[in-house]
TORLOZA-392835 format. One record per residue (C-alpha): residue number from 0; residue in three letters; chain; x, y, z. Coordinates in nm, 2 decimals. Example, Ala and Ser with C-alpha at 12.3 -4.5 7.8 and 13.67 -1.06 7.14 Angstrom:
REM TORLOZA-392835
<node seq="0" type="ALA" mol="A" c1="1.23" c2="-0.45" c3="0.78"/>
<node seq="1" type="SER" mol="A" c1="1.37" c2="-0.11" c3="0.71"/>
//
This chain:
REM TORLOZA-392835
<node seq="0" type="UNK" mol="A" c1="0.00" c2="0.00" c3="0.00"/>
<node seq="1" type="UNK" mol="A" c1="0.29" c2="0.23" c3="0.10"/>
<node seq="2" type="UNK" mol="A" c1="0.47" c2="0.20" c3="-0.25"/>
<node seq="3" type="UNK" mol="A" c1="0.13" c2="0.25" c3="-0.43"/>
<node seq="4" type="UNK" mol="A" c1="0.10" c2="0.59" c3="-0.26"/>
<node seq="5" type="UNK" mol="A" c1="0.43" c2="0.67" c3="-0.26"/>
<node seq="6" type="UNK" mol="A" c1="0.48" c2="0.59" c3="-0.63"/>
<node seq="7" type="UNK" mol="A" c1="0.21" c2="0.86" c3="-0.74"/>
<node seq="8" type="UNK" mol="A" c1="0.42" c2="1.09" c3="-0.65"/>
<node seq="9" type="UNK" mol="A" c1="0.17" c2="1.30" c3="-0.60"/>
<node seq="10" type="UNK" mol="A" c1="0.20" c2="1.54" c3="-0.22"/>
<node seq="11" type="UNK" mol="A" c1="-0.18" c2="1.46" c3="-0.17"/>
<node seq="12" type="UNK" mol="A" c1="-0.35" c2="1.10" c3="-0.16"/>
<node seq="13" type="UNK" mol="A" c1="-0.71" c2="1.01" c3="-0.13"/>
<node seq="14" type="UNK" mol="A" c1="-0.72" c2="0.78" c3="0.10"/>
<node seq="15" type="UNK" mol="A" c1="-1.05" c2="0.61" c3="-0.11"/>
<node seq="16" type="UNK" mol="A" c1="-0.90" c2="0.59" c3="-0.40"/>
<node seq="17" type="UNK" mol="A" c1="-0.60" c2="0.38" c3="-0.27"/>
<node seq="18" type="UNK" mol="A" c1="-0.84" c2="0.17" c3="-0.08"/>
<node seq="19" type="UNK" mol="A" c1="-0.96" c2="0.07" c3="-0.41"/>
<node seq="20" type="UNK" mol="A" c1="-0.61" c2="0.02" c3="-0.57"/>
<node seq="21" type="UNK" mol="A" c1="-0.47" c2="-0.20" c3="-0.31"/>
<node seq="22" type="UNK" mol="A" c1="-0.86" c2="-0.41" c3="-0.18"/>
<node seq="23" type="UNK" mol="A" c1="-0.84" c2="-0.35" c3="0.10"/>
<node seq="24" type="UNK" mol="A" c1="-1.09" c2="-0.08" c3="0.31"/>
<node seq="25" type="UNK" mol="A" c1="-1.06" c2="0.28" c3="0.40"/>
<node seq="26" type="UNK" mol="A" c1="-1.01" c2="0.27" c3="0.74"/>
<node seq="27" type="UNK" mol="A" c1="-0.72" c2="-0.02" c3="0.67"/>
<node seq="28" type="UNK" mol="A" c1="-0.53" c2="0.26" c3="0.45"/>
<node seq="29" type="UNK" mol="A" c1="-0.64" c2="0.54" c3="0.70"/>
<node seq="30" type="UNK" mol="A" c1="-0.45" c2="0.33" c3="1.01"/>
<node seq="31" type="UNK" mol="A" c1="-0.15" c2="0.20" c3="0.83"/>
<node seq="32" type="UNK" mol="A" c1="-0.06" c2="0.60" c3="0.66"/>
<node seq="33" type="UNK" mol="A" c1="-0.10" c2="0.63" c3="1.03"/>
<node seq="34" type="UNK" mol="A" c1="0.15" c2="0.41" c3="1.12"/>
<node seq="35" type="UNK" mol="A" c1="0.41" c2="0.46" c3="0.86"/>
<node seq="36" type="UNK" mol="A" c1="0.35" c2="0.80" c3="0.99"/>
<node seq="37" type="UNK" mol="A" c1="0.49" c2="0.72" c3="1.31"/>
<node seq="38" type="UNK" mol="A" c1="0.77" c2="0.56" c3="1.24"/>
<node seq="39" type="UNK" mol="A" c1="0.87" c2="0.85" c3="1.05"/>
<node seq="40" type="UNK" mol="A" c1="0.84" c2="0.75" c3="0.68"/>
<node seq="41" type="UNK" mol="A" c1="0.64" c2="1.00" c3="0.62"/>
<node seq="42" type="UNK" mol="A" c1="0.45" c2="1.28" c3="0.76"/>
<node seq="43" type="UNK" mol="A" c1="0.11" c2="1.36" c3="0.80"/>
<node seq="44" type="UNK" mol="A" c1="0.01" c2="1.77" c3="0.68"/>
<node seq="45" type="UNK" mol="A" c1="-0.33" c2="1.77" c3="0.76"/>
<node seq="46" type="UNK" mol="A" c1="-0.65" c2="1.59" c3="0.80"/>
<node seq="47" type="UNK" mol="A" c1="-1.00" c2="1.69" c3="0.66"/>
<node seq="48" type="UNK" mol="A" c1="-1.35" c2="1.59" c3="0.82"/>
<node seq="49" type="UNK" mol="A" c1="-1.14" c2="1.32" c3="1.04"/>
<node seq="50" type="UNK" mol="A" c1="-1.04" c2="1.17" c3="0.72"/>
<node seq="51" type="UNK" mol="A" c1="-0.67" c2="1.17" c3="0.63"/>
<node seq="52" type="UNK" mol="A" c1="-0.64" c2="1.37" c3="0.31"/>
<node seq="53" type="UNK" mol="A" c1="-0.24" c2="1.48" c3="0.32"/>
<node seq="54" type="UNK" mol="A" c1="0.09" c2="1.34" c3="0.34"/>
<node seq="55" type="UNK" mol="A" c1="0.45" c2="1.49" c3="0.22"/>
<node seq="56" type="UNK" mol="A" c1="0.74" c2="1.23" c3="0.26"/>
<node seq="57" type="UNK" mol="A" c1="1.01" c2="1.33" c3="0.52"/>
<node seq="58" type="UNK" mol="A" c1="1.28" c2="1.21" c3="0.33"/>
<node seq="59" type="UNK" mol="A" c1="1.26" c2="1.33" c3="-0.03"/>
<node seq="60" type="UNK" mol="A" c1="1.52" c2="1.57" c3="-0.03"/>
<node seq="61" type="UNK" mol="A" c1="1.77" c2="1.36" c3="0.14"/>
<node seq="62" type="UNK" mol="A" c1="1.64" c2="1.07" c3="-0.04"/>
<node seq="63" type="UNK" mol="A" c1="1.99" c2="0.92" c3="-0.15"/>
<node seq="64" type="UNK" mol="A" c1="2.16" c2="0.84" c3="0.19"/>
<node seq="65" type="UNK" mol="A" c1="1.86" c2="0.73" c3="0.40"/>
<node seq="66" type="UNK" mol="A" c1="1.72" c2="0.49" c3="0.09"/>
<node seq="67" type="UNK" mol="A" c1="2.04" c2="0.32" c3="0.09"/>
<node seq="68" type="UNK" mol="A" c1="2.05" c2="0.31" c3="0.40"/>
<node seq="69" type="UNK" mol="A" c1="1.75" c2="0.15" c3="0.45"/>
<node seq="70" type="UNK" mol="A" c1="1.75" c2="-0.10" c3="0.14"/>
<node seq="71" type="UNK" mol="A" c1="2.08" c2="-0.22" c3="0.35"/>
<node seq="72" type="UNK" mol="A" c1="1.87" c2="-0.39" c3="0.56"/>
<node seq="73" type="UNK" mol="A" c1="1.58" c2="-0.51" c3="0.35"/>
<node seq="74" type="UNK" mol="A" c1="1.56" c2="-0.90" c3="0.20"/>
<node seq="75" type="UNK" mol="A" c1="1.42" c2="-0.88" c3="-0.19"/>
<node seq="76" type="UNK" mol="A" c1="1.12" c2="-1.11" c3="-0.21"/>
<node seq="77" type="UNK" mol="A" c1="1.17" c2="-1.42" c3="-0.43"/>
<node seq="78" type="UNK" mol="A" c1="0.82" c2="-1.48" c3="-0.62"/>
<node seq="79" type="UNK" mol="A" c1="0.78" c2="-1.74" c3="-0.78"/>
<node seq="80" type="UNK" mol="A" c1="0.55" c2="-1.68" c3="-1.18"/>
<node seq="81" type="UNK" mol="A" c1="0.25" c2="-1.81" c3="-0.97"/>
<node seq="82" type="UNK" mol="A" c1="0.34" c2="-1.56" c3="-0.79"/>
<node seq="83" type="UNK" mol="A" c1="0.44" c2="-1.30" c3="-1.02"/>
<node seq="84" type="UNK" mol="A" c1="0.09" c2="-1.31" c3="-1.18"/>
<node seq="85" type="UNK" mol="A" c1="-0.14" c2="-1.27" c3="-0.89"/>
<node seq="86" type="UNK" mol="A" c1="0.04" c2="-1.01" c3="-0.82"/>
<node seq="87" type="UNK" mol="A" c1="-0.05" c2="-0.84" c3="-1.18"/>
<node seq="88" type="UNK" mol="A" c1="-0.36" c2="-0.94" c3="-1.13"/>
<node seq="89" type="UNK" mol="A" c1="-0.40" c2="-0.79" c3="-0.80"/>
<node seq="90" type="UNK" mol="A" c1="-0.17" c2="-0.45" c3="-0.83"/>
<node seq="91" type="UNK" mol="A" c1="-0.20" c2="-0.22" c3="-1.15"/>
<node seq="92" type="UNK" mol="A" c1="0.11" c2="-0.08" c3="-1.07"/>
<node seq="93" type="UNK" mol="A" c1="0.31" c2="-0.41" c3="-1.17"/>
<node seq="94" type="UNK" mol="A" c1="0.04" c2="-0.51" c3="-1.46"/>
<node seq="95" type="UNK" mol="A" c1="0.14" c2="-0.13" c3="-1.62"/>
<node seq="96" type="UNK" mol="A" c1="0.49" c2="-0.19" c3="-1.52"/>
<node seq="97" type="UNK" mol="A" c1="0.52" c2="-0.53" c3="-1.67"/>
<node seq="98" type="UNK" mol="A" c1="0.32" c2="-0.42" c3="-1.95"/>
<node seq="99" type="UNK" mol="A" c1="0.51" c2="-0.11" c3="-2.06"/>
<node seq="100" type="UNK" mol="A" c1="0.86" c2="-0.23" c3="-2.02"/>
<node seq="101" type="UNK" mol="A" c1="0.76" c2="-0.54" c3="-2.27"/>
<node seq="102" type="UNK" mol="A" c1="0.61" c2="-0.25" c3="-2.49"/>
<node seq="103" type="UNK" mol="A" c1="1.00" c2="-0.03" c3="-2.44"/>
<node seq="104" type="UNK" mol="A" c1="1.19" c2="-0.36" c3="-2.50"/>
<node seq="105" type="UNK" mol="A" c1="0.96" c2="-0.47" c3="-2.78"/>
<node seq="106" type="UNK" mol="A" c1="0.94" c2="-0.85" c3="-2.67"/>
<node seq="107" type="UNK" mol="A" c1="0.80" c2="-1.02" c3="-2.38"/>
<node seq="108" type="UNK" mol="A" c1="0.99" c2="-1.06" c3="-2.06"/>
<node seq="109" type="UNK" mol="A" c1="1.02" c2="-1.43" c3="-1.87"/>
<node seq="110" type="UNK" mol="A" c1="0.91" c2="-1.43" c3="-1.54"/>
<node seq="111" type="UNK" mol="A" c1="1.30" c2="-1.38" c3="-1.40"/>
<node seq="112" type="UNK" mol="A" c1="1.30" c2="-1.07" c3="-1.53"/>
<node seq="113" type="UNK" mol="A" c1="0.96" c2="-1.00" c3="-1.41"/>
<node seq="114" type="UNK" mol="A" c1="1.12" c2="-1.03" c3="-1.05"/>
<node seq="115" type="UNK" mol="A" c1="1.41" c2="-0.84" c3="-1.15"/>
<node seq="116" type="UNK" mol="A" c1="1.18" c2="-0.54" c3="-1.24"/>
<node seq="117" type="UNK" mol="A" c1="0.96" c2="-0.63" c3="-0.92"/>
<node seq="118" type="UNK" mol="A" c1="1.24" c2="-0.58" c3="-0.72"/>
<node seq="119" type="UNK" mol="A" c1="1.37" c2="-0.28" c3="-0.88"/>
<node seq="120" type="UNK" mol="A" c1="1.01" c2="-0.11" c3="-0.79"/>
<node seq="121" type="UNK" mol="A" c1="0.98" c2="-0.26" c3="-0.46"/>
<node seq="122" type="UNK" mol="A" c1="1.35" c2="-0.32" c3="-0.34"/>
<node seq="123" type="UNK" mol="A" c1="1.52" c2="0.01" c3="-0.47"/>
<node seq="124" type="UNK" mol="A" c1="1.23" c2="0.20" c3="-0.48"/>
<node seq="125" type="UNK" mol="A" c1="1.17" c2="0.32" c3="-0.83"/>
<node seq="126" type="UNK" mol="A" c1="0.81" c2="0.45" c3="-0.95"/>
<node seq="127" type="UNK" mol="A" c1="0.67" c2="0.26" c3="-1.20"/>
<node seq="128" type="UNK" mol="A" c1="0.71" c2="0.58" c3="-1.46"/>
<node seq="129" type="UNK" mol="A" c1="1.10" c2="0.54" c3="-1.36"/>
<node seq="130" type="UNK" mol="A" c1="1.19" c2="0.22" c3="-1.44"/>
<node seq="131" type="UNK" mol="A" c1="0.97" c2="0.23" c3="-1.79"/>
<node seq="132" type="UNK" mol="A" c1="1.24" c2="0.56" c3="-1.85"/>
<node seq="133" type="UNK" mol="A" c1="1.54" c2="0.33" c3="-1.74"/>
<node seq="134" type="UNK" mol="A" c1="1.42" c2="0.06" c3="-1.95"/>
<node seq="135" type="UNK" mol="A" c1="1.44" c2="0.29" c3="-2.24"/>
<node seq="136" type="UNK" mol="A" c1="1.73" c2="0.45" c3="-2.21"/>
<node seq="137" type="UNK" mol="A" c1="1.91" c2="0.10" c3="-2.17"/>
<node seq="138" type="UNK" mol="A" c1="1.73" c2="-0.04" c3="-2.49"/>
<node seq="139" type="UNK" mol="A" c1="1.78" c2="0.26" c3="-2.64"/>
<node seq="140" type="UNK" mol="A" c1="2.19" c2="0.26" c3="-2.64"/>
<node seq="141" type="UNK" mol="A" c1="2.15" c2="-0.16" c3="-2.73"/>
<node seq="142" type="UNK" mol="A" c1="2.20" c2="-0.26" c3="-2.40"/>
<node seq="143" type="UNK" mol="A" c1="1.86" c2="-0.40" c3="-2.28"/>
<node seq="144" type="UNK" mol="A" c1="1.96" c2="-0.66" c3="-2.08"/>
<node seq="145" type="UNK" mol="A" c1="1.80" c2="-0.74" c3="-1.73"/>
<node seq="146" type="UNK" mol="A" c1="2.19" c2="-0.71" c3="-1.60"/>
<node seq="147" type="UNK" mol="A" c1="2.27" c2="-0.39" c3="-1.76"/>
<node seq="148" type="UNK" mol="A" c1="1.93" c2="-0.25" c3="-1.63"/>
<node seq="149" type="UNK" mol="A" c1="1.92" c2="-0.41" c3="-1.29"/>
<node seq="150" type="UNK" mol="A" c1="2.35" c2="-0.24" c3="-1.27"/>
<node seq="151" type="UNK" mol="A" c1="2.20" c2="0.08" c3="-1.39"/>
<node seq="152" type="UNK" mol="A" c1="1.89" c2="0.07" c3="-1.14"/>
<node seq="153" type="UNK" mol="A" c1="2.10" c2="0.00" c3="-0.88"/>
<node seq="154" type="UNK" mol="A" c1="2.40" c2="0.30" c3="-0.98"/>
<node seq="155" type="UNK" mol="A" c1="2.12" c2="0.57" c3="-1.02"/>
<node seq="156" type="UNK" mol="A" c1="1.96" c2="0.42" c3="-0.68"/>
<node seq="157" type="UNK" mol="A" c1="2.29" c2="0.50" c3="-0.45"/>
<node seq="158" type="UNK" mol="A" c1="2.31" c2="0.83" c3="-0.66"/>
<node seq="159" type="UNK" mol="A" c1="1.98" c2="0.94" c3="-0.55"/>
<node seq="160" type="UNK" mol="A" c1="1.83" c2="0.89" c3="-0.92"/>
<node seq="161" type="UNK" mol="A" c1="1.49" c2="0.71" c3="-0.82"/>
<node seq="162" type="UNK" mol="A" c1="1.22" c2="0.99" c3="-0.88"/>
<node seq="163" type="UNK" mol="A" c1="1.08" c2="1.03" c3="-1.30"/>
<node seq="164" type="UNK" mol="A" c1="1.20" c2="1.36" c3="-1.29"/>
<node seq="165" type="UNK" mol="A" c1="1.58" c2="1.30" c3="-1.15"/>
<node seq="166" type="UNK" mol="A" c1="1.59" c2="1.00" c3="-1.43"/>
<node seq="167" type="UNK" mol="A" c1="1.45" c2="1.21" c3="-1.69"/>
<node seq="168" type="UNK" mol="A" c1="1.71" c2="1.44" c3="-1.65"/>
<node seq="169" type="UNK" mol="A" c1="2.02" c2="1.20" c3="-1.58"/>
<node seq="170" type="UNK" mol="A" c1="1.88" c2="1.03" c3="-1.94"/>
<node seq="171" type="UNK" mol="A" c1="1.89" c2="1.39" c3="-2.11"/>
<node seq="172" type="UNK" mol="A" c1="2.25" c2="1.42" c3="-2.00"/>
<node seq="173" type="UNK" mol="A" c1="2.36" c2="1.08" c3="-2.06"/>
<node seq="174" type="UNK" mol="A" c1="2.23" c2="1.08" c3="-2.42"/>
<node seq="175" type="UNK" mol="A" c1="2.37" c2="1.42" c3="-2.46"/>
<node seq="176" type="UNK" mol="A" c1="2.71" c2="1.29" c3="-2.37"/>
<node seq="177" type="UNK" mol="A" c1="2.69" c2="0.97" c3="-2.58"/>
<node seq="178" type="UNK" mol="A" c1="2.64" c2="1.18" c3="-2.87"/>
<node seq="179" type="UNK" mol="A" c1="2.81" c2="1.09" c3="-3.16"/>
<node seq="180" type="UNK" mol="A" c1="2.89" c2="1.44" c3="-3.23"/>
<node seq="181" type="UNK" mol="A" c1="3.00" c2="1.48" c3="-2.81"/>
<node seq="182" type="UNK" mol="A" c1="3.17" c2="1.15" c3="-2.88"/>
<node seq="183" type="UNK" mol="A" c1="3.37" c2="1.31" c3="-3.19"/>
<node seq="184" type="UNK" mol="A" c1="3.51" c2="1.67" c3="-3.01"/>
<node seq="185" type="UNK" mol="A" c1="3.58" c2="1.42" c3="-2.70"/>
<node seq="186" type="UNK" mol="A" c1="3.78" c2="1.21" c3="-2.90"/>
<node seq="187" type="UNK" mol="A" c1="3.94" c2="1.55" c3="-3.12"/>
<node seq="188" type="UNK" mol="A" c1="4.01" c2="1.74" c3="-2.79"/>
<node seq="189" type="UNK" mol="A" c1="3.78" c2="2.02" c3="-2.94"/>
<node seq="190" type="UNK" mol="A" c1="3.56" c2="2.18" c3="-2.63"/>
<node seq="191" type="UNK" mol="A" c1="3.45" c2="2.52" c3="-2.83"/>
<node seq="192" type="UNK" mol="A" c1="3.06" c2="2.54" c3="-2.92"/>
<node seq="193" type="UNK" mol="A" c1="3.03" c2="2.41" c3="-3.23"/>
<node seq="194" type="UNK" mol="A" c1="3.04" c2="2.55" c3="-3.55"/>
<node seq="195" type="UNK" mol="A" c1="2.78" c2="2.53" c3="-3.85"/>
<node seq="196" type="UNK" mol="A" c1="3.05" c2="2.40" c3="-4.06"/>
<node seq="197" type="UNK" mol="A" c1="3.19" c2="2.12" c3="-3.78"/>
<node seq="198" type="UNK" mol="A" c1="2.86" c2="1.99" c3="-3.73"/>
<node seq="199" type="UNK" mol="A" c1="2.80" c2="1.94" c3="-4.08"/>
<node seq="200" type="UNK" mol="A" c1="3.13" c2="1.74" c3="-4.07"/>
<node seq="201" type="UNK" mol="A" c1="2.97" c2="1.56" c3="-3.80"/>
<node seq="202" type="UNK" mol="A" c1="2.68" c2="1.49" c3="-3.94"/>
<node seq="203" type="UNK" mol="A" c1="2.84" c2="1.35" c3="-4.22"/>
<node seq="204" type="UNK" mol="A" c1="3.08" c2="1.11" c3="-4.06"/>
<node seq="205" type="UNK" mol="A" c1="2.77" c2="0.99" c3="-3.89"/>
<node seq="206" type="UNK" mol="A" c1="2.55" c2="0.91" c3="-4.22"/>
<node seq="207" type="UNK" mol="A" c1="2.90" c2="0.74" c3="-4.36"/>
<node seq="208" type="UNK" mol="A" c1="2.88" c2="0.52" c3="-4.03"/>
<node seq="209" type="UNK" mol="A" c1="3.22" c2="0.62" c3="-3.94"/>
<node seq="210" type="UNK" mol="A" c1="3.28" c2="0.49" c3="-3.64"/>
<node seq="211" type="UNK" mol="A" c1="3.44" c2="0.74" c3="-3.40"/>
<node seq="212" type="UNK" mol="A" c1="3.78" c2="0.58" c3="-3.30"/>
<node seq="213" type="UNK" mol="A" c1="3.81" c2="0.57" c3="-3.68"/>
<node seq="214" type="UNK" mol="A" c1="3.77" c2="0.96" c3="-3.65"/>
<node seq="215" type="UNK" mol="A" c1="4.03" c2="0.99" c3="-3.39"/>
<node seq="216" type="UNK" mol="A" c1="4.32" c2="0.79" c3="-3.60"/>
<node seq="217" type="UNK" mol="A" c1="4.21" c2="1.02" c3="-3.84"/>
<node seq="218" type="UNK" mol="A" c1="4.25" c2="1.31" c3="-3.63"/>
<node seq="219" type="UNK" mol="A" c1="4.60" c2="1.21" c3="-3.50"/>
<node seq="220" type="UNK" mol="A" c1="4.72" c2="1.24" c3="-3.86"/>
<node seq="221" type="UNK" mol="A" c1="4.57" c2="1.59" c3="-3.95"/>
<node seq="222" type="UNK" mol="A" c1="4.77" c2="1.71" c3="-3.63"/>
<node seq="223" type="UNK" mol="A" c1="5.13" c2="1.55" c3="-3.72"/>
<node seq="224" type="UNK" mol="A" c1="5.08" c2="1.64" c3="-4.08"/>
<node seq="225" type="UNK" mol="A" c1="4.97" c2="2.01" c3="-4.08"/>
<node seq="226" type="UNK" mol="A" c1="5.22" c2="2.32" c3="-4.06"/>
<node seq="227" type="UNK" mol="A" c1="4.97" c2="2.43" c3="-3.73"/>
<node seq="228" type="UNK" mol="A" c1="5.00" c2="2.05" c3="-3.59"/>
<node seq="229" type="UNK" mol="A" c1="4.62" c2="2.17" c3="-3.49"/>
<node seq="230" type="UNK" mol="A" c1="4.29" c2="1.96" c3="-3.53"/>
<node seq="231" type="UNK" mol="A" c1="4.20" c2="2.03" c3="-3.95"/>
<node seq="232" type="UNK" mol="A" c1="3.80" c2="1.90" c3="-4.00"/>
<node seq="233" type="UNK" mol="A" c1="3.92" c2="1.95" c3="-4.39"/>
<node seq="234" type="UNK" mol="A" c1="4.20" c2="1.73" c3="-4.34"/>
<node seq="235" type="UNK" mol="A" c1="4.02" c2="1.48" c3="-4.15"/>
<node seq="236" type="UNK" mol="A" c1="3.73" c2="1.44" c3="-4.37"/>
<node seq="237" type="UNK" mol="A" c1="3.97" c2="1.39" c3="-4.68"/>
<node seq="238" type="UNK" mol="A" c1="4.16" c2="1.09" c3="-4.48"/>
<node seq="239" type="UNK" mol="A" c1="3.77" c2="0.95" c3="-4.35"/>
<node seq="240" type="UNK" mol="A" c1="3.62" c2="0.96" c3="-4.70"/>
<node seq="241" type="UNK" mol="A" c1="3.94" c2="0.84" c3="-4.91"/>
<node seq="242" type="UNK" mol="A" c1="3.93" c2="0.57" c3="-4.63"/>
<node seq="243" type="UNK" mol="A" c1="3.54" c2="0.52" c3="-4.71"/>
<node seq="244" type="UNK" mol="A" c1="3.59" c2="0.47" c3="-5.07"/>
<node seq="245" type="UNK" mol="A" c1="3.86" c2="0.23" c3="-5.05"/>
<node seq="246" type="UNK" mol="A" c1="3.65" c2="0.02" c3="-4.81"/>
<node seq="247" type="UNK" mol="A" c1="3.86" c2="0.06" c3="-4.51"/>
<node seq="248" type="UNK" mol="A" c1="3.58" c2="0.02" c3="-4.21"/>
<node seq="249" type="UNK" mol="A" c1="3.81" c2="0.02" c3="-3.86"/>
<node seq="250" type="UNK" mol="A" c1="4.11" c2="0.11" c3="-3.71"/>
<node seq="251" type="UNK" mol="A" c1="4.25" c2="-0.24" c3="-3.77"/>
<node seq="252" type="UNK" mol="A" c1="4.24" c2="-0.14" c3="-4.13"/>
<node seq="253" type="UNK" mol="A" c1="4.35" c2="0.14" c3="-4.13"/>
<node seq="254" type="UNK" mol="A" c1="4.65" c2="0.09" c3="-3.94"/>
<node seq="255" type="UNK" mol="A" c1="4.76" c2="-0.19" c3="-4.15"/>
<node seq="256" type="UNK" mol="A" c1="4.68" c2="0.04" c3="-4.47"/>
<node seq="257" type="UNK" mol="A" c1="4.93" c2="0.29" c3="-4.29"/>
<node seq="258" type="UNK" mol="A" c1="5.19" c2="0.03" c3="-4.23"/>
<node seq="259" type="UNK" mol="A" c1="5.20" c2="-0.06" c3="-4.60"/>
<node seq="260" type="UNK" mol="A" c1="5.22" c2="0.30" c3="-4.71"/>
<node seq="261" type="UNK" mol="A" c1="5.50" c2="0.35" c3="-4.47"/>
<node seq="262" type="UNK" mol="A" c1="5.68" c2="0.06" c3="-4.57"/>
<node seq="263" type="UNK" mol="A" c1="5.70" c2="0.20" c3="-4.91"/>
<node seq="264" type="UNK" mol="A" c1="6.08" c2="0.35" c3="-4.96"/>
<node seq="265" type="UNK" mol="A" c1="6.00" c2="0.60" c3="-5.24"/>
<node seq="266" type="UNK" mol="A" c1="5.71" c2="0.74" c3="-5.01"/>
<node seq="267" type="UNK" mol="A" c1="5.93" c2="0.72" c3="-4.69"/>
<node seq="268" type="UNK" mol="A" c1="6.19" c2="0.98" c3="-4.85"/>
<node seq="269" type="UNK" mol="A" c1="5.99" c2="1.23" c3="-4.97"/>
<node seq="270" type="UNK" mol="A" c1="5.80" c2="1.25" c3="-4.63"/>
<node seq="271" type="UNK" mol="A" c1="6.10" c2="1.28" c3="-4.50"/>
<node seq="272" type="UNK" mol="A" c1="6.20" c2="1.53" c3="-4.72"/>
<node seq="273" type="UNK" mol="A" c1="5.91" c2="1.74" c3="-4.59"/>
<node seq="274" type="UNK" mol="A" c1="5.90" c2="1.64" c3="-4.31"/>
<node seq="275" type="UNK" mol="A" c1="5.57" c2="1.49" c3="-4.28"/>
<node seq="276" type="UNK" mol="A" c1="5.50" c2="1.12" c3="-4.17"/>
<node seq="277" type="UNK" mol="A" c1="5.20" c2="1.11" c3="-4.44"/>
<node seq="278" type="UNK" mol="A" c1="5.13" c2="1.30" c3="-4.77"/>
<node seq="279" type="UNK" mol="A" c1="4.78" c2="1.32" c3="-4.81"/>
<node seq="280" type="UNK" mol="A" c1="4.79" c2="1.31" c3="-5.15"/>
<node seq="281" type="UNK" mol="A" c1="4.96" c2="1.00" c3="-5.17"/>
<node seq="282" type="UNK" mol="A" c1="4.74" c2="0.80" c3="-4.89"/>
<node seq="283" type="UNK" mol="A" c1="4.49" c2="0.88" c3="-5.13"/>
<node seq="284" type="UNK" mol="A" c1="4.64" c2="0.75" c3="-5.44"/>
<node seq="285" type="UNK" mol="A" c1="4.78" c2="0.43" c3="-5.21"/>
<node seq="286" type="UNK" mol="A" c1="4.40" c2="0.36" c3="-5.05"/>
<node seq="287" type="UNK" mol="A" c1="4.28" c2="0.37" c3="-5.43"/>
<node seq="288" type="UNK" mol="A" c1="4.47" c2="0.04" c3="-5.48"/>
<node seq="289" type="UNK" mol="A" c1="4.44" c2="-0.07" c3="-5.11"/>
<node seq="290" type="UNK" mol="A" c1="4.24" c2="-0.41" c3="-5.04"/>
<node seq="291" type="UNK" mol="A" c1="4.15" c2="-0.50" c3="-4.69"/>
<node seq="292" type="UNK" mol="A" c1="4.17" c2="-0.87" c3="-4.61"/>
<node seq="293" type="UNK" mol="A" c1="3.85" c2="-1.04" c3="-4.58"/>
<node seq="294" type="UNK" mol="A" c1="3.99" c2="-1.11" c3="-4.21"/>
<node seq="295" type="UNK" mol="A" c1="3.98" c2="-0.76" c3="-4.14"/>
<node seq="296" type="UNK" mol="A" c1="3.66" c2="-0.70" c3="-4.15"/>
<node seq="297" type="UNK" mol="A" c1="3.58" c2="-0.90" c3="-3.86"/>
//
């Protein structure tokens, strides 16, 4: 009853309509608010007509240290799928939950991972609208497995990431991070705000599925082989789509690629006539004739 109020998230409850949710009458949900109430879960604001109409919980701004503290010394409940369905049956929190994270992970869980997501709503706490935006996210970044969500649930629990609106957030700013383009300046040492012309650059690397360590190699090039020794997008984007055209895919390829240019002699003296380890010119004209080994596409 506690985690069906709780999990509205609401700071007012009607004490009828929760009677309803969780079967069980009035004066039942009346007493045990009540109770939970005196031990100092929560905190009764105000009753109405001798009814109890109000609660605020004690704890939600310090919510981090005290629910950890506290899941320290709970047991997680091992149900069984008997189990596991009367409890759908009987709570529409968990018949939503189990529906919607089916609908976010587009297949239908077994009933392990229905206890797995039970216990992330019951044991750590999350709202139902929580754990369908963690399931999401997860999915969403190709890592929808119960153990990456249940690792995730439980990092974002001891961080004090439990309520919709603290995950919304931590999502925003985890996809905003994982951005390919975020991904890219991270990996080019470039922190400036960027440009029209960069993230056109960007966005093109992206559509060519470039991936971004590829990007980087690349990047490491434009900087030994430029007068500046400075980051050059023109540069880089040469190197990426010469090394698109001649079907070079990784960094495996196109390191070995680099090896067999270098270990041409005629090529080796003139760079080091100009002192340049590569001329870009002449990777381009070498990557023309350059076939990757059917091993190196693995």
């Amino acid at each position: 009853m506690l985690l069906s109020v709780l999990a509205d998230g609401s700071p007012k409850v009607d004490t009828f309509q929760i009677s309803r949710k969780c079967a069980m009458n009035e004066e039942t949900v009346e007493e045990a608010l009540l109770y939970w109430n005196s031990v100092g879960v929560i905190e009764i604001a105000g009753k109405e007509g001798g009814r109890l109409r109000e609660y605020s919980d004690v704890h939600e701004q310090e919510n981090a240290q005290a629910a950890s503290a506290e899941r320290e010394k709970k047991t997680p409940i091992r149900y069984s799928p008997s189990d596991l369905q009367k409890l759908a049956e009987s709570s529409e929190d968990i018949k939503n939950l189990f529906s919607s994270v089916q609908h976010a992970l587009s297949r239908t869980i077994s009933s392990t991972e229905q206890a797995a997501f039970v216990d992330i709503y019951e044991y750590y706490g999350f709202p139902v609208a929580s754990v369908i935006l963690l399931t999401q996210y997860c999915n969403g970044i190709g890592k929808g497995t119960m153990a990456y969500i249940r690792s995730v649930a439980k990092d974002w629990h001891e961080r004090g990431i439990i309520r919709p609106k603290d995950v919304e957030q931590e999502v925003i700013r985890l996809e905003e991070y994982h951005s390919y383009e975020s991904e890219v300046k991270r990996a080019l040492g470039l922190a400036a705000k960027t440009t029209k012309r960069q993230q056109e650059y960007y966005t093109k690397w992206q559509s060519m599925d470039i991936p971004v360590e590829l990007v980087e190699l690349a990047g490491e090039i434009s900087i030994d082989n430029t007068d500046s020794h400075t980051v050059k997008l023109n540069y880089i984007d040469k190197i990426l789509q010469t090394w698109k055209d001649s079907g070079i895919e990784n960094v495996q390829q196109a390191q070995e690629s680099l090896k067999q240019h270098s270990s041409n002699t005629k090529n080796n003296v003139k760079n080091s006539e100009n002192g340049k380890s590569y001329d870009i010119d002449e990777l381009e004209s070498f990557f023309k004739d350059y076939k990757p080994k059917l091993s190196d596409k693995k």
